[in-house]
C-alpha positions as CSV (number, residue, x, y, z in Angstrom):
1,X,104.8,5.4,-7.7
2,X,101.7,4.1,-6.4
3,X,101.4,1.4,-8.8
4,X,104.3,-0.5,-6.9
5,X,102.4,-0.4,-3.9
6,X,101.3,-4.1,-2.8
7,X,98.5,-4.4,-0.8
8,X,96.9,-7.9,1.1
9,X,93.2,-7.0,1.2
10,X,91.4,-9.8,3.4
11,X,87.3,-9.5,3.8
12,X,86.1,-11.8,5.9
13,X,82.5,-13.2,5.7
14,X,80.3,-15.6,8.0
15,X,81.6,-18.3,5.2
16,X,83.9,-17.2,3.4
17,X,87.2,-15.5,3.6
18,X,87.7,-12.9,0.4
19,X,91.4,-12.4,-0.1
20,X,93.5,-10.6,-2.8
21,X,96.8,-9.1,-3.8
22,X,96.7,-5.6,-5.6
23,X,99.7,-4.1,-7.4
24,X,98.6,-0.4,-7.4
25,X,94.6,-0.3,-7.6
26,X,94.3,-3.3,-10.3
27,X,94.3,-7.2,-8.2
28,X,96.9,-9.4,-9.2
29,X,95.2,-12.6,-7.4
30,X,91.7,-12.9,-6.1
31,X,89.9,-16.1,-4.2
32,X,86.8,-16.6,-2.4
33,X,87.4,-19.3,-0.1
34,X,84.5,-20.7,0.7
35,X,83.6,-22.8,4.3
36,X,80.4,-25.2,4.9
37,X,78.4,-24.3,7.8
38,X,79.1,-27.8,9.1
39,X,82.8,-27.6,9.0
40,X,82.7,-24.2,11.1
41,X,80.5,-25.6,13.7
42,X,83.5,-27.6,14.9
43,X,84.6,-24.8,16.5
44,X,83.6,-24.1,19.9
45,X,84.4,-20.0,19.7
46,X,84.6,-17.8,17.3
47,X,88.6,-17.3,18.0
48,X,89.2,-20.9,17.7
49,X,88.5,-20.1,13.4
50,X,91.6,-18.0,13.2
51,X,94.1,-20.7,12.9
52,X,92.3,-22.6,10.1
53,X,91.0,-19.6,7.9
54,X,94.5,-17.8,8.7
55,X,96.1,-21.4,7.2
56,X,94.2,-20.9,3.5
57,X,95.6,-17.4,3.2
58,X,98.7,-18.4,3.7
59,X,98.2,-21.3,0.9
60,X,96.8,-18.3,-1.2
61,X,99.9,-16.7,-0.8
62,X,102.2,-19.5,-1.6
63,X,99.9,-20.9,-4.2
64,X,100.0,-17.4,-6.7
65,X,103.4,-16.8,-5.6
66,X,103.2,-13.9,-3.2
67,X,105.8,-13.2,-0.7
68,X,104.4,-11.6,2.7
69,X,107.7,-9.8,2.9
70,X,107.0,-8.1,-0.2
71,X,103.5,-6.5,1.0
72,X,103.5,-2.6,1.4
73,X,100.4,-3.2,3.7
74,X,97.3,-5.5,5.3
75,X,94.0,-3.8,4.0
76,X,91.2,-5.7,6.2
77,X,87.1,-5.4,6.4
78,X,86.1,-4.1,9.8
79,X,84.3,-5.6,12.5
80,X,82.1,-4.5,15.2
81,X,84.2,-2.6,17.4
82,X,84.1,0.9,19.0
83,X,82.2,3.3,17.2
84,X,83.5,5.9,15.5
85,X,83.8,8.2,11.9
86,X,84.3,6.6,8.8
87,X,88.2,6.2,8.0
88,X,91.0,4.7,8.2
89,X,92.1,2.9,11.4
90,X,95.0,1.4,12.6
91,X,94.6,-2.5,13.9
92,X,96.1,-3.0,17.5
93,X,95.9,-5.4,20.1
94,X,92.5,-3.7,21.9
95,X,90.8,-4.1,18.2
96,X,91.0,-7.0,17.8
97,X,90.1,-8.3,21.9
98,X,86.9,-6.4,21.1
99,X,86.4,-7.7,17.9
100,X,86.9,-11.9,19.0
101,X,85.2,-11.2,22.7
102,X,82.2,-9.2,21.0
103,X,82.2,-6.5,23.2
104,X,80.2,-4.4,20.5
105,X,78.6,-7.3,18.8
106,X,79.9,-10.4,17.7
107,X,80.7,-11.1,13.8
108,X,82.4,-13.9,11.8
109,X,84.1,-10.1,10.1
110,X,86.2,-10.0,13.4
111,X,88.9,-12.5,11.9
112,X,89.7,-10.0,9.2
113,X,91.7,-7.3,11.6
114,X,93.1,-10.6,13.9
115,X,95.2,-12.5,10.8
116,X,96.1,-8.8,9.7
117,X,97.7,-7.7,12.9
118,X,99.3,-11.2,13.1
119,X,101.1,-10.9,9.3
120,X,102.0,-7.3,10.8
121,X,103.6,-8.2,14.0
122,X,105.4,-11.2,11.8
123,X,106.3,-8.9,8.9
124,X,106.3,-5.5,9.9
125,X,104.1,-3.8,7.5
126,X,101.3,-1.8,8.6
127,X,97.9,-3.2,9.1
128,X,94.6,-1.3,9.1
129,X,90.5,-1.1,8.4
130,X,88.9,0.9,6.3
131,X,84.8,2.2,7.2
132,X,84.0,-0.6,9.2
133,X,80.7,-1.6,10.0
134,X,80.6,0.1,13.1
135,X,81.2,3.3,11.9
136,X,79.0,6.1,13.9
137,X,77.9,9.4,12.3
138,X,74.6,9.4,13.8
139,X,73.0,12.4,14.7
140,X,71.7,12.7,18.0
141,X,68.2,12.2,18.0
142,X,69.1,8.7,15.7
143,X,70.4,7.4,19.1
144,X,67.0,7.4,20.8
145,X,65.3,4.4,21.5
146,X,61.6,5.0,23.5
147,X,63.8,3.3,26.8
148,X,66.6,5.3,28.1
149,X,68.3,1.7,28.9
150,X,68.5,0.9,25.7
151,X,70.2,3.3,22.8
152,X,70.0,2.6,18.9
153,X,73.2,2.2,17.2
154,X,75.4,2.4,14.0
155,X,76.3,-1.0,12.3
156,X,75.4,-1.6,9.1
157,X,77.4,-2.2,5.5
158,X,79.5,1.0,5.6
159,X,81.7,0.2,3.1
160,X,79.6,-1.0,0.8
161,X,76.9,1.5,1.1
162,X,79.8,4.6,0.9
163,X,81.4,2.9,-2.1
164,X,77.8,3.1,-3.5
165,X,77.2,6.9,-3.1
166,X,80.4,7.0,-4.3
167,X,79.8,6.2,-7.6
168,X,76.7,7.8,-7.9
169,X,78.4,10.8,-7.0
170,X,80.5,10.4,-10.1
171,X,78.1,9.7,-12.1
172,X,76.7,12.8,-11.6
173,X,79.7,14.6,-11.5
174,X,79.6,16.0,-7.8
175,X,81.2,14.8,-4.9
176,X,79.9,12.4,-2.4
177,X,80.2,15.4,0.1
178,X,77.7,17.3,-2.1
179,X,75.0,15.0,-2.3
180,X,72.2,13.9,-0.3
181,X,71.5,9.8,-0.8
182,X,69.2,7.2,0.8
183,X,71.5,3.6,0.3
184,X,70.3,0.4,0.3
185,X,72.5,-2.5,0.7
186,X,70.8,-6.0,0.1
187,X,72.6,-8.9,0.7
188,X,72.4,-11.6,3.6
189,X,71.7,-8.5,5.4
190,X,70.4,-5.4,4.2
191,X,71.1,-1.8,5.8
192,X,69.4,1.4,4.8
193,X,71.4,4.2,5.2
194,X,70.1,8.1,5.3
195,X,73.8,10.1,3.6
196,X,74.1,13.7,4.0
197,X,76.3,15.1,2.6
198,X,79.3,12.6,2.9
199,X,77.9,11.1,6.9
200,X,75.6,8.6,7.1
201,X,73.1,10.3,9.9
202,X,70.6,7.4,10.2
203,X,70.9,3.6,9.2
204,X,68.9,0.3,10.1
205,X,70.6,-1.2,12.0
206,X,72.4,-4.4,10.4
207,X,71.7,-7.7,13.0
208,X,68.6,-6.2,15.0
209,X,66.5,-3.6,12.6
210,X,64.8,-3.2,8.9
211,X,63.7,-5.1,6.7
212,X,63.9,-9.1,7.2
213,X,66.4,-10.3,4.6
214,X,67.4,-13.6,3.4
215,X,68.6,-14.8,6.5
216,X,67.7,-12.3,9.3
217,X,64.2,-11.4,10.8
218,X,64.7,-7.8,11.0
219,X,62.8,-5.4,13.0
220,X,59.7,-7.7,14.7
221,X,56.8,-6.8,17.1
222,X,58.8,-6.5,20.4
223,X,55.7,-8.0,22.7
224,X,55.7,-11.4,20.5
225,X,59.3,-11.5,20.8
226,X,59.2,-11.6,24.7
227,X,56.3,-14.2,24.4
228,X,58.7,-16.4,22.1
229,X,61.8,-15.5,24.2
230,X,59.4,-16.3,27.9
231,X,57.9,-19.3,26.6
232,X,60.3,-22.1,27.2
233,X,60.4,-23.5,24.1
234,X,63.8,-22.1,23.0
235,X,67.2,-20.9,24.7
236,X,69.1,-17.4,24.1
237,X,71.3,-19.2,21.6
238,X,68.2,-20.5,19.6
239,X,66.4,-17.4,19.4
240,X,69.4,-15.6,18.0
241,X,69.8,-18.0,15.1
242,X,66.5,-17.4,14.6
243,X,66.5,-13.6,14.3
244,X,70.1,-13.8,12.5
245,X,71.0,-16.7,10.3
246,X,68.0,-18.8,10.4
247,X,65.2,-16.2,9.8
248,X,63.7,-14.0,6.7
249,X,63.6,-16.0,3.8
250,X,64.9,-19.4,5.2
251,X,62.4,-19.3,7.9
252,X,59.8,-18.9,5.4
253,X,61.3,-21.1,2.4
254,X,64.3,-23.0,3.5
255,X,66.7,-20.9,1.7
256,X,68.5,-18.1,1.7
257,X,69.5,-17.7,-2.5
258,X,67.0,-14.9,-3.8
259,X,67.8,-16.7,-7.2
260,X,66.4,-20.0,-5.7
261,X,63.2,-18.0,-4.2
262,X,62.9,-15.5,-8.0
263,X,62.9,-18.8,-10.1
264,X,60.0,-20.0,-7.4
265,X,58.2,-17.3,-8.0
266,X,58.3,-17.3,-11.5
267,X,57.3,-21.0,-11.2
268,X,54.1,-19.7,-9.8
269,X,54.6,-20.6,-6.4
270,X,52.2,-18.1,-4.4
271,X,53.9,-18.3,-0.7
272,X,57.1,-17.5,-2.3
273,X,55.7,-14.8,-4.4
274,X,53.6,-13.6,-1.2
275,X,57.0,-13.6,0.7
276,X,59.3,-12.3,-1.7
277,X,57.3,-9.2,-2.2
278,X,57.1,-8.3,1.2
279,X,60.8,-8.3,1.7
280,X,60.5,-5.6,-1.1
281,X,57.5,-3.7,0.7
282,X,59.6,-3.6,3.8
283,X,63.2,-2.7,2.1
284,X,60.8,0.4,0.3
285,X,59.1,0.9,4.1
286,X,62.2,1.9,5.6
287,X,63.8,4.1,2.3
288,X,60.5,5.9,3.2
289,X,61.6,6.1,6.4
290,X,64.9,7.2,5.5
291,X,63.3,10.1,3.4
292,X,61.8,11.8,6.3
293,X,65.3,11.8,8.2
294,X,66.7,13.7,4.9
295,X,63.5,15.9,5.1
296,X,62.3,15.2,1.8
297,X,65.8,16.5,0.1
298,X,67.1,13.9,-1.7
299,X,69.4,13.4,-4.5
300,X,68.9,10.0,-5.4
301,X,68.2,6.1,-3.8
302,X,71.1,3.7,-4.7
303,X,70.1,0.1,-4.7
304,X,73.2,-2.5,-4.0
305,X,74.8,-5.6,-2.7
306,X,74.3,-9.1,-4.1
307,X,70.4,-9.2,-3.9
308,X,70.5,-6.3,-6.4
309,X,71.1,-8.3,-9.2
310,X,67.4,-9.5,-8.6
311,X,65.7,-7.3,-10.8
312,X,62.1,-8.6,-9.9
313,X,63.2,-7.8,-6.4
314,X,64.7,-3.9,-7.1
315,X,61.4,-3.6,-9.6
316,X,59.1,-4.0,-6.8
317,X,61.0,-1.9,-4.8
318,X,61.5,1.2,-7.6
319,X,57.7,1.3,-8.2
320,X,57.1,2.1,-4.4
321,X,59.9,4.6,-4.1
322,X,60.6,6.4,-7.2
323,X,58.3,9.2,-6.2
324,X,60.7,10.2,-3.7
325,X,64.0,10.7,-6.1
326,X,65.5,8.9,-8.9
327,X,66.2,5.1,-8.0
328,X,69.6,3.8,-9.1
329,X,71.0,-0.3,-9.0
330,X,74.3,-1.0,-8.8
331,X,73.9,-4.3,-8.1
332,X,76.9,-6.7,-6.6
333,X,79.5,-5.0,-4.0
334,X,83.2,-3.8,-4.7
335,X,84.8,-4.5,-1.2
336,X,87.9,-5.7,-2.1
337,X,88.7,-2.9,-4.3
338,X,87.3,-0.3,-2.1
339,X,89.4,-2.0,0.8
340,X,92.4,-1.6,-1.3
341,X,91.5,1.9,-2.4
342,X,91.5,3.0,0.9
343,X,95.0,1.6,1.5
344,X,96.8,3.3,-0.8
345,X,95.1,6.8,0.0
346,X,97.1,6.2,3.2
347,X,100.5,5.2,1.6
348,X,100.2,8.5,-1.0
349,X,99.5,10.6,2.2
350,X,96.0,11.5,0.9
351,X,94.4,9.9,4.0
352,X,95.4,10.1,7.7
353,X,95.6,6.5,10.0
354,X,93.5,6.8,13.2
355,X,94.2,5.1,16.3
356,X,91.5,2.5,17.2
């Protein structure tokens, strides 16, 4: 019976909305809309999007012939809300005010739950989130930061990066309960995650920590930051698009496509060569790192996310790590399908629906 199940899955990025219909576990219809930068700037908040990105899902819909009425449930990528296990949770009203106001961090990924709950309340069919990027398994001594005021938290590519261990798990023929993994996600942000045995105890922290990435500065020497941040010579809001959006590999190259920065490198250009390896020595860095949290008792490092498919990139990185456990790529991500997955666990009964 599950193959009748319909499922919306919706996966919303900083520019672009991921949207699909699944008939069972196999898609039916799949888009990437894409948005400019310069068309999203038009809007003042972060809310005001909804309408307009809420507008070409609809169009999907209509466009592939797919009635709303006929959709067994709303499947959406998580935002930054309140921490929690990975799982299952039902979107609500109080989600999605935390989500658009930011109270946890703000993300363009907060739009997702929002049209979700709004094709719910219209249609009746229940809408939830599956491992969102908040999810919290830390261990307690992850939480400490060196200042009491300040705590280290959880966000970071959960989905992604349990999807990941995942399938190395059945590749091995374990489960993912079994195993202890050190995942890397690398895309526009990378996140590397410490997994034992099915919780992910330790992870850099997506927006603020690791490794710079193509568009993020990462973890940075704290007294040059309050220099920068003292000096006058930028506001709050343009030191944030510095340390997410405009920094890592646009700050140094004026782009954010590892393809365009690889084919430079193979060109011979030395700063992008010089650069390019570094993101690999830090991304290696903190898998180090991410050893000592497991104690040295590690299964396997999975490589994945978009930036995997650079294999100059995950070659720089396997020669520095693969003296701690076997390295395995599995490059791209599988969201959509992991979203949808997840949604018909819960309509089988397999998986139980938590309340936000």
């Amino acid at each position: 019976m599950d193959k009748e199940h319909r499922l919306l899955v919706i996966n919303v990025g900083s520019t672009s909305t991921k949207v699909a219909c699944f008939k069972g576990g196999e898609p039916v219809a799949l888009e990437t809309i894409r948005y400019s930068s310069e068309a999203l700037a038009s809007f003042s908040t972060l809310g005001d999007q909804l309408p307009f990105r809420e507008e070409d899902v609809l169009n999907f819909l209509d466009k592939n012939g797919i009635r709303l009425e006929e959709i067994d449930m709303v499947v959406s990528r998580g935002g930054l809300g309140n921490p929690a296990p990975a799982g299952a949770y039902r979107i609500d009203e109080t989600m999605c005010r935390d989500l658009l106001e930011g109270k946890y961090g703000k993300h363009p990924s907060a739009l997702g739950p929002a049209m979700a709950l709004d094709f719910s309340k219209q249609y009746g069919m229940p809408a939830i989130v599956i491992d969102p990027p908040s999810t919290d398994e830390f261990e307690p001594p992850a939480r400490i930061s060196g200042i009491p005021e300040i705590e280290r938290k959880s966000a970071f590519h959960a989905l992604n990066q349990k999807i990941a261990a995942r399938r190395f798990a059945r590749e091995a023929g374990k489960t993912y309960e079994e195993l202890n993994l050190i995942v890397a996600h690398l895309g526009g942000g990378i996140t590397i995650g410490a997994h034992r045995k099915g919780r992910v105890i330790d992870c850099t922290h997506g927006l603020g920590e690791g490794p710079f990435t193509p568009e993020r500065a990462g973890s940075l020497p704290t007294t040059d930051l309050l220099d920068m941040a003292f000096s006058g010579t930028r506001d709050k809001k343009q030191i944030m698009s510095r340390l997410v959006g405009q920094g890592g590999l646009f700050a140094y190259l004026g782009t954010t496509d590892a393809q365009k920065v690889e084919d430079l490198v193979k060109a011979g250009d030395e700063k992008a060569a010089r650069v390019y390896e570094a993101m690999a020595y830090q991304i290696a860095k903190d898998i180090g790192a991410m050893g000592t949290v497991l104690k040295g008792e590690i299964d396997g490092i999975v490589l994945t996310g978009g930036v995997a498919h650079s294999e100059m990139l995950t070659g720089w990185i396997m020669k520095r790590v693969r003296f701690i456990a076997p390295v395995f790529v599995f490059p791209g991500e599988d969201e959509m399908s992991a979203l949808a997955e997840g949604g018909l666990r819960v309509l089988k009964g397999e998986e139980d629906v938590k309340p936000y």
